[in-house]
C-alpha positions, 0 to 999 in steps of 0.5 A: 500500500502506496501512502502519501506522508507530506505534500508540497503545494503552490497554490493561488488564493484570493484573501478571503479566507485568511490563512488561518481559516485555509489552514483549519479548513484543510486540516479538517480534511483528514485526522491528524493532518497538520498544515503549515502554511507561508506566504510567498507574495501579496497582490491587490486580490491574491496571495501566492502560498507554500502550504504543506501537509503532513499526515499518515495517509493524505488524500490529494483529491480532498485537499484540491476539493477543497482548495477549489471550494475555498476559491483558490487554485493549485498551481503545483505540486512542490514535493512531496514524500510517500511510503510503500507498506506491506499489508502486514504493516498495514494492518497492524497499522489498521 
């Protein structure tokens, strides 16, 4: 079983919601995820976020959902760190 630990992301987003809300908002996404979030450049109307996840097991396309809920756009994937485990590992993990 293939898991994605951390992701990398350059994203795009208007100033509302502030970074504070974004962060809480994809963090809610899946237990235990923590997000770390820096800005890289303000304009009139955007800021250009690094924003990383970490967490056991991060499921990209409820993080983009909801990067696309919030108004904003993924522009790349910057890094990100993934585990291949056994299903042995897996279930004592489970």
């Amino acid at each position: 079983m293939i898991l994605t630990k951390r992701l990398v992301l350059d994203i795009l987003k208007p100033h509302h919601p502030d970074i504070l809300e974004f962060a809480r908002t994809i963090a809610a996404r899946g237990a235990g995820y923590q997000v770390k979030i820096k800005v890289l450049e303000i304009d009139e109307n955007t800021e250009t976020l690094e924003v990383i996840i970490e967490g056991n097991n991060i499921e990209f396309e409820l993080i983009t959902s909801s990067i696309k809920e919030m108004g904003a756009s993924l522009h790349s994937i910057d890094g990100v760190d993934v585990v291949n485990i056994s299903d042995t590992e897996s279930a004592i993990r489970d």
